[in-house]
TORKOL-4160 file (C-alpha; in steps of 0.2 Angstrom, whole numbers, padded with zeros to 4 digits, m for minus):
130
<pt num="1" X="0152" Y="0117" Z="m0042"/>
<pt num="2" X="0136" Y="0117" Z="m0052"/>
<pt num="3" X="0125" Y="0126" Z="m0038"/>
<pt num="4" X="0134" Y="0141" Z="m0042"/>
<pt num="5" X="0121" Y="0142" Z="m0058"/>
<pt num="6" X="0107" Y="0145" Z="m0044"/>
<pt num="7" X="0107" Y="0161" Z="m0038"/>
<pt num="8" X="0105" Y="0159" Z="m0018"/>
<pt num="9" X="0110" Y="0142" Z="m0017"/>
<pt num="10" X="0120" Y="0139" Z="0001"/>
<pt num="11" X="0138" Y="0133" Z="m0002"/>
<pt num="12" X="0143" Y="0115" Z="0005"/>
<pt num="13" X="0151" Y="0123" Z="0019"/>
<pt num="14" X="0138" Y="0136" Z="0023"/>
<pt num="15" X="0125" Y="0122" Z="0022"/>
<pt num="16" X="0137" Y="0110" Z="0031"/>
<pt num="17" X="0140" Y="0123" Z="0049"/>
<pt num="18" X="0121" Y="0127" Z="0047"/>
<pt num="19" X="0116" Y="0105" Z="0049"/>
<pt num="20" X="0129" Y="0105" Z="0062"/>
<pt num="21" X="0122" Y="0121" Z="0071"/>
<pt num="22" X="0106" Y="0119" Z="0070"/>
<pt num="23" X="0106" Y="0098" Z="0078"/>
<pt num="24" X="0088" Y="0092" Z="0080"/>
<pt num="25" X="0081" Y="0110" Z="0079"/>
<pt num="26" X="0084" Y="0109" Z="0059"/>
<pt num="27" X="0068" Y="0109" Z="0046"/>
<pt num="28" X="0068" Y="0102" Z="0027"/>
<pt num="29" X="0057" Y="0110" Z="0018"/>
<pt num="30" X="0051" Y="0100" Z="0000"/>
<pt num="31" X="0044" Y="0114" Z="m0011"/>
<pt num="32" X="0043" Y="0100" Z="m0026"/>
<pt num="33" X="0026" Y="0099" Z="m0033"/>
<pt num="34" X="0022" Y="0078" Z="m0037"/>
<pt num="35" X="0007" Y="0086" Z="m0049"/>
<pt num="36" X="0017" Y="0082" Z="m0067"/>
<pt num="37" X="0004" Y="0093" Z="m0074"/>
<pt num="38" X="0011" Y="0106" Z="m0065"/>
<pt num="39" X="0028" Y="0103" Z="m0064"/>
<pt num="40" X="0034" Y="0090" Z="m0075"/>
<pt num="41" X="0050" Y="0092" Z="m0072"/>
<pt num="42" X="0052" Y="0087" Z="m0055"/>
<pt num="43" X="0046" Y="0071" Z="m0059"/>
<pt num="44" X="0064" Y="0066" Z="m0062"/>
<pt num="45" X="0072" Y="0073" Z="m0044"/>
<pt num="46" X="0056" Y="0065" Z="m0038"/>
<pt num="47" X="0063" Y="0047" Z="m0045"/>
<pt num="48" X="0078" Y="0051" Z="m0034"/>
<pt num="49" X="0072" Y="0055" Z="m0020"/>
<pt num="50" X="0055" Y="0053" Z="m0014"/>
<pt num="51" X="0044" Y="0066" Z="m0006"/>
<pt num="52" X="0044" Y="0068" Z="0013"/>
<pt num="53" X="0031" Y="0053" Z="0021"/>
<pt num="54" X="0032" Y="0042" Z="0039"/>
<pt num="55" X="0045" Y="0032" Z="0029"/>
<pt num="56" X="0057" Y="0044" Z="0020"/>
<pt num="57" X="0064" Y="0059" Z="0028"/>
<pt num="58" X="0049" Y="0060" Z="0040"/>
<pt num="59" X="0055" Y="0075" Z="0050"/>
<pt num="60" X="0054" Y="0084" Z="0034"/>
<pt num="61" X="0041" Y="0096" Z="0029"/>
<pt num="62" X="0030" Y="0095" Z="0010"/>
<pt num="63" X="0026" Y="0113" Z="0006"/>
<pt num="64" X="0021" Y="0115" Z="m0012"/>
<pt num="65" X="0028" Y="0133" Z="m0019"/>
<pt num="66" X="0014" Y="0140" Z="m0030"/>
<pt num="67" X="0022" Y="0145" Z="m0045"/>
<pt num="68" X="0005" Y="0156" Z="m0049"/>
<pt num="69" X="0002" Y="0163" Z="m0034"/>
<pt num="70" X="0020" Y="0163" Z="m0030"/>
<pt num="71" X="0015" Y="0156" Z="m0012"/>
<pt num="72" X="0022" Y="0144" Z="0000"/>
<pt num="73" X="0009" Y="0131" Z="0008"/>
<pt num="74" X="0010" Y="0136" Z="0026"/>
<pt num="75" X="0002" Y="0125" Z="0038"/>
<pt num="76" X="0014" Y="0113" Z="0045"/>
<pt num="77" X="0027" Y="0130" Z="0043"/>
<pt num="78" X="0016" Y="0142" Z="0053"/>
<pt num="79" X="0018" Y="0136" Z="0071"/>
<pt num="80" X="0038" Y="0136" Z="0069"/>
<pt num="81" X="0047" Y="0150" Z="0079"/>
<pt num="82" X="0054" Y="0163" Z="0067"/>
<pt num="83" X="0071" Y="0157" Z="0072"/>
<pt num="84" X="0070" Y="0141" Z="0066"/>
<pt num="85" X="0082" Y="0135" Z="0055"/>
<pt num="86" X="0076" Y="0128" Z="0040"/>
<pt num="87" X="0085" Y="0123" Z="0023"/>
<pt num="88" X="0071" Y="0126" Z="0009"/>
<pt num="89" X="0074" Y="0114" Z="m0007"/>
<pt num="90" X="0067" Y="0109" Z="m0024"/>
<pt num="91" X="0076" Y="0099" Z="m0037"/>
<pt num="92" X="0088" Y="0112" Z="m0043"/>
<pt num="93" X="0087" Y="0127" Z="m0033"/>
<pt num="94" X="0074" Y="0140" Z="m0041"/>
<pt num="95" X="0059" Y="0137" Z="m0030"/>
<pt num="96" X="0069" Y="0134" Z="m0016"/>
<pt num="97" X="0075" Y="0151" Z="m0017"/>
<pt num="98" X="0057" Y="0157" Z="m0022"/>
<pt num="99" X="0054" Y="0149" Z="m0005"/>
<pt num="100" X="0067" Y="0156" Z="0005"/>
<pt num="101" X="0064" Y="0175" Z="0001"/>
<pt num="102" X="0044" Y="0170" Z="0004"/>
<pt num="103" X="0048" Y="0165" Z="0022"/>
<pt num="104" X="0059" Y="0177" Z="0025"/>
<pt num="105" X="0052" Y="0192" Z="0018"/>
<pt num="106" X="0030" Y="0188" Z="0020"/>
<pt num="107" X="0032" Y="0177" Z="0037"/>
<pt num="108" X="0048" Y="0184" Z="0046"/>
<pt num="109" X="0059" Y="0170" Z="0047"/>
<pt num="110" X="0077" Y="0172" Z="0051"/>
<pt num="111" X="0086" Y="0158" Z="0051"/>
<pt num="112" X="0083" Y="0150" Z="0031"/>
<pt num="113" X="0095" Y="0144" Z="0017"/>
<pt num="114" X="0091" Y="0136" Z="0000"/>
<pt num="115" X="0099" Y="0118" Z="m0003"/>
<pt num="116" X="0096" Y="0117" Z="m0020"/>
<pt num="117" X="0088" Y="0099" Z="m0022"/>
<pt num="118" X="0093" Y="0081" Z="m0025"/>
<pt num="119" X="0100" Y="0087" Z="m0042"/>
<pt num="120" X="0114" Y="0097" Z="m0034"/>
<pt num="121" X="0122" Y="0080" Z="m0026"/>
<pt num="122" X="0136" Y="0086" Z="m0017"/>
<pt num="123" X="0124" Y="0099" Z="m0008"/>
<pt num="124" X="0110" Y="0084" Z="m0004"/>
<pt num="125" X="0123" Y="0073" Z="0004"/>
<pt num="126" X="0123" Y="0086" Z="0017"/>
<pt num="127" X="0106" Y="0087" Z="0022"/>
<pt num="128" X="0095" Y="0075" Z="0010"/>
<pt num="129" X="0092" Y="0061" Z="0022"/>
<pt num="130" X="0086" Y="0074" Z="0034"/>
C-alpha cells in the first residue's frame, strides 16, 4: 500500500476499528491549506475532494497547519475533550502527521491518528465522506 511512504500514516485496519470505535464521537480534521500561493500542491487533492463546508463533510473540521510556524489553527479544535478521537488528514500524509504530533504533544490529546488524505484512496474510503 502506498501510505507506507508516509511515516505515521494509520493502516486501513487501524483507521478502519478506530471509525467504527469512535461512532458519532469521531473528528476529521482538514489540515489542507486552499492558499495555492502557499501550498500549491494541494490544489490537486483539493480537485478531488473539496474542503470541509455545510455541503461537503460538514461534521468535518478546516484547521490549516502552518508550515512556518509549524502550528495547527485551533479554534474550532480547542473546546474538544482531550479524548476525542480525531483522524488528522492532508492530501498525502505529511502535514497530517505534523498535525497529529502537534495535538498530541502541545494540546494533550490522546486519542489521534493520521489518514493520509484523498491521495491515499484506499485510506479515504474509510473516513473521507466523514
Amino acid at each position: 500500500m502506498s501510505s507506507s511512504t508516509k511515516p505515521g500514516v494509520a493502516s486501513v485496519e487501524e483507521l478502519t476499528a478506530f471509525v467504527d470505535d469512535a461512532g458519532d464521537r469521531l473528528v476529521v480534521v482538514d489540515v489542507r491549506n486552499p492558499d495555492a500561493q502557499v501550498e500549491p500542491g494541494d490544489q490537486k487533492s483539493l480537485a478531488v475532494a473539496p474542503l470541509p463546508s455545510t455541503e461537503y463533510r460538514p461534521q468535518a473540521i478546516h484547521a490549516v497547519w502552518d508550515r512556518t510556524t509549524n502550528t495547527l489553527q485551533m479554534d474550532e479544535l480547542k473546546d474538544l475533550s482531550k479524548d476525542t478521537p480525531i483522524i488528522t488528514h492532508c492530501g498525502g500524509g505529511g502535514r497530517g502527521q505534523l498535525a497529529k504530533e502537534y495535538l498530541q504533544q502541545q494540546h494533550g490529546f490522546t486519542n489521534v491518528l493520521n489518514g493520509a488524505g484523498p491521495k491515499e484512496t484506499e485510506l479515504w474510503a474509510v473516513y473521507g465522506n466523514k
